[in-house]
N, C-alpha and C positions, 0 to 999 in steps of 0.2 A: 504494500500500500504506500501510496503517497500523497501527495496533495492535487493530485488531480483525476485519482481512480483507483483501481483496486486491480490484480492481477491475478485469478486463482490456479493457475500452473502448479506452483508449488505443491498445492493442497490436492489438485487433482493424481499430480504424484505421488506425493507421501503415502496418501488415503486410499486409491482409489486405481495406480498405474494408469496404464496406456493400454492397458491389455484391450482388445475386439471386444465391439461392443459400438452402441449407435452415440459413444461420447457424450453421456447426459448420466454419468455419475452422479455429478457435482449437484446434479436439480433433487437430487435426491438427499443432498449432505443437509440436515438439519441446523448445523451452523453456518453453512455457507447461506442457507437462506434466513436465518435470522438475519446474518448483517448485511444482507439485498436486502431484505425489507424497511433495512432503518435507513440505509442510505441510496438504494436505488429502485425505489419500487413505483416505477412509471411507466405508462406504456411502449416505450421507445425502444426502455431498458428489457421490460419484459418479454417482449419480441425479439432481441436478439438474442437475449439468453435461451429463451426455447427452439428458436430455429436454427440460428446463424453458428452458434459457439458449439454444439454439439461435432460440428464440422473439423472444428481445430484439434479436440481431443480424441473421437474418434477414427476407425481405423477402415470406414465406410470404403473408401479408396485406397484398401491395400493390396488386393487382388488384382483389379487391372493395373496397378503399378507395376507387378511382376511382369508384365511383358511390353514393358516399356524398355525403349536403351538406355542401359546405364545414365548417357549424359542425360536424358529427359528428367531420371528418379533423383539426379542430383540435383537439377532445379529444381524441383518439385519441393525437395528436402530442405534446399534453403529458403526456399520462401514460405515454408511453413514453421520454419526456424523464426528466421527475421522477420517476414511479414513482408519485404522485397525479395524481389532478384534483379541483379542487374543482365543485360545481353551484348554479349560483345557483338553477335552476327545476328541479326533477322533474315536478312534476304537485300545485298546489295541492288540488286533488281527496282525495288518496290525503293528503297529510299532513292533513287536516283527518278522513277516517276514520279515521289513524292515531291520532289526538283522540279521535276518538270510543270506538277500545279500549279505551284505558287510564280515559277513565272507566268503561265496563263493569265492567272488571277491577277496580277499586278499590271499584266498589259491591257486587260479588260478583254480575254478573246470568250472567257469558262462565267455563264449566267451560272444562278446558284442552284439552278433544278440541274444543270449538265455535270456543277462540279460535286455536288453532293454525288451523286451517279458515279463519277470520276474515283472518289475516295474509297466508295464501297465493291468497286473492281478491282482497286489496286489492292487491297488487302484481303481480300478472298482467298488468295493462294497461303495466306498463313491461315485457314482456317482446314487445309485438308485434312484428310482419314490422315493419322500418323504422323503430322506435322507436330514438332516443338511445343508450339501456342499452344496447339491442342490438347497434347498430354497436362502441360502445366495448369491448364483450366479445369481438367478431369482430376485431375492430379490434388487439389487447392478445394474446389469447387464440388464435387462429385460426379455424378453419372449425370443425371439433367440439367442442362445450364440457357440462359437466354442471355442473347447477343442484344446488347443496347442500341447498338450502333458504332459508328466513328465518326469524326471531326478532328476537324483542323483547330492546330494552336499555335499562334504566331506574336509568341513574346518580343515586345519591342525593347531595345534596352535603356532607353531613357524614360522607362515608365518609371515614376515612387512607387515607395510600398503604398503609402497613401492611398493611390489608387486605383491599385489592383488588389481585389476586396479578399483573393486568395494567397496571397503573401504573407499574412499571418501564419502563424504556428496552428493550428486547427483540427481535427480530424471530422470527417463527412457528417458524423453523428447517425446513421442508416444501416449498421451493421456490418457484416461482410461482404462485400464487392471488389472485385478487378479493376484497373485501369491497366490499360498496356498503352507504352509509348514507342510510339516509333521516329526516330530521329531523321530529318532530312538535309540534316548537315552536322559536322561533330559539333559536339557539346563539353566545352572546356569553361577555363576560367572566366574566358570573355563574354560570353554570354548566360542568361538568367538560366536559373537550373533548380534543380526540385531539391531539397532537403526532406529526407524522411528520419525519422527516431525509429531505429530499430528494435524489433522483438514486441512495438506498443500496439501491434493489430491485436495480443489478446487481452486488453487492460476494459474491462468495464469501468467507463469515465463516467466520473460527478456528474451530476444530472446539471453543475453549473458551469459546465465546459459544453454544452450540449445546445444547440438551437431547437430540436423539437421534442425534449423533455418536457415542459411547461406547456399551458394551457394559451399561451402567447410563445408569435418568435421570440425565440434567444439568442444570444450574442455565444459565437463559438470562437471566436480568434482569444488566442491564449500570449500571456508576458513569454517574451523573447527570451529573458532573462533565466525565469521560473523551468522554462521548457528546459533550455541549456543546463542549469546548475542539476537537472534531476536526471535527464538523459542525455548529456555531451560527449561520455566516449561511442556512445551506439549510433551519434547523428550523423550521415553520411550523404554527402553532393552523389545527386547520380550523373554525373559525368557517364560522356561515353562517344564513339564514333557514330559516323554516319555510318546508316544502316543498323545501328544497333539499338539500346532504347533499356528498358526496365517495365516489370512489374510491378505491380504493389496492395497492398489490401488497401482499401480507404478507410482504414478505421483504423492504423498508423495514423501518429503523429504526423504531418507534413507541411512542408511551409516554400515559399522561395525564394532565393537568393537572388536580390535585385542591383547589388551593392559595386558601381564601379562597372560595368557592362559597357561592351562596346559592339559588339553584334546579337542579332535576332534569333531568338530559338525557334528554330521550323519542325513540327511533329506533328503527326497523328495518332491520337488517342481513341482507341476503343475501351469500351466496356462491358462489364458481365457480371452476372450474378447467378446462383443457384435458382434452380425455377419455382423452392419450395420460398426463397425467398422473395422473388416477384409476384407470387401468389398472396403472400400470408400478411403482406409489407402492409401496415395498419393504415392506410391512408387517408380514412374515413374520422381518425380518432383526432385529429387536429382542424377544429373550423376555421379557427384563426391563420392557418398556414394557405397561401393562395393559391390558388390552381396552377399559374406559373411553375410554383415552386415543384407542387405533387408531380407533375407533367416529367421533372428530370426523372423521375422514377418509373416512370414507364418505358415503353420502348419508344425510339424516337427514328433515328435516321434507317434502320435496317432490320425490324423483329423478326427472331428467327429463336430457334426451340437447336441444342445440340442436344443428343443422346449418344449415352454410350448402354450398346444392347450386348446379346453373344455374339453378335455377328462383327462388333466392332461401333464405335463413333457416327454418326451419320445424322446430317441436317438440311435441311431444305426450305427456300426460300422462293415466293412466289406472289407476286405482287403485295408483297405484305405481309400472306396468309402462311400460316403455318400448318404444313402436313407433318402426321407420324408416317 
């Protein structure tokens, strides 16, 4: 514990191992839910603790791991370590089209129905049967997962932190999700770059680090300072080359580094969540929170259903519609 959440790892070790099992020990431990009750009994909290966290402890995805390649299971293993991975190689391919949008887009030739279309081509081939990504998401995620989408993120370097409203220290507040970044140019000191606090995707956070804990939005950007002095040897710049990019859970710590910058971060971000999570995600329980807001929770640029069955992984996309 510390001043900004609670971590129950430990307890789930000591008490309870890692042994198979659907990772919902811990909902059973009588004192782990006395003190949920006295400090995080909301419905924010509630929901992730029954849906989302059984995921990190349990061992749901330890069988198709086994026929994974090695290098996949060691991703897998460190991002359920840390709660990142970083990627030295995506696919030089796709970051060099991803090059090629943005001059489009700057020359005015890519309207926004052509280039959304554009971004959900170019990354498709990381979605194949037995692709990287894929294992990592089955890997992380489990057997059924939905595709949010992708977008473009094109950090300017003279923006303040002031007014890039995700530059704080923060984490999503929404449980467990994916963000995958894909770089389309390297990413060094010169330009803005993501800091994340490692190992803090399994911290149940204060309900006052939270924006939809309360009955009213919250305020989720957290002291610069408080973040660093509690997890500064675990904070980590994801630097990286072109073509390459990182992982990460959103419910890590994570912030950006704006400071002194002299060129533009150009990436593409996808996203994903378990389908038990887009199903179960309370989004009814907050009236004060605006439809805007709910809307990032749904599917946006590309809804699509992955499964992984006997036969292997397999997904299908169709104007929208999702077939089994």
């Amino acid at each position: 514990m510390n001043t900004l959440g609670m971590d129950f790892t430990e307890v789930q070790r000591n008490r309870h191992s890692f042994a198979p099992g659907r990772g919902n020990a811990l909902s059973k431990d009588r004192d782990v839910e006395m003190v949920r009750k006295v400090f995080m009994d909301t419905v924010i909290h509630r929901f992730t603790w029954e849906v989302d966290f059984p995921l990190l402890y349990g061992w749901q995805m330890a069988e198709p791991m086994f026929s994974m390649p090695e290098e996949h299971r060691k991703l897998i293993m460190a991002l359920r370590r840390d709660g990142f991975v970083q990627i030295e190689h995506w696919d030089q391919g796709i970051a060099e089209q991803v090059d090629d949008i943005y001059v489009e887009i700057m020359e005015g030739h890519l309207r926004k129905q052509t280039y959304t279309q554009y971004m959900v081509d170019v990354v498709k081939p990381l979605l194949r049967e037995g692709s990287m990504l894929r294992s990592i998401l089955h890997g992380y995620l489990g057997p059924n997962i939905q595709y949010n989408g992708v977008n473009s993120l094109r950090l300017p370097p003279w923006v303040p932190k002031s007014r890039y409203q995700n530059a704080p220290w923060h984490h999503d507040g929404c449980g467990t999700r994916l963000k995958v970044f894909i770089y389309a140019d390297n990413v060094d000191e010169t330009v803005p770059v993501t800091e994340i606090a490692g190992g803090t995707h399994r911290t149940q956070w204060f309900p006052t680090t939270h924006y939809f804990a309360g009955t009213t939005d919250g305020y989720n950007k957290l002291n610069d300072t408080t973040v660093r002095d509690t997890y500064g040897k675990n904070i980590k710049k994801m630097y990286g080359p072109k073509g390459g990019g990182f992982v990460f859970d959103t419910n890590c710590l994570h912030a950006a580094d704006l400071y002194k910058k002299t060129r533009f971060r150009e990436a593409l971000v996808m996203d994903f969540a378990s389908q038990e999570h887009m199903d179960s995600f309370p989004r009814n329980m907050f009236p004060s929170v605006s439809d805007r807001i709910w809307s990032f929770f749904g599917p946006n640029v590309c809804p699509q259903k992955l499964r992984r069955g006997g036969s292997g992984p397999t997904f299908h996309l169709d104007g929208g519609m999702v077939h089994d």
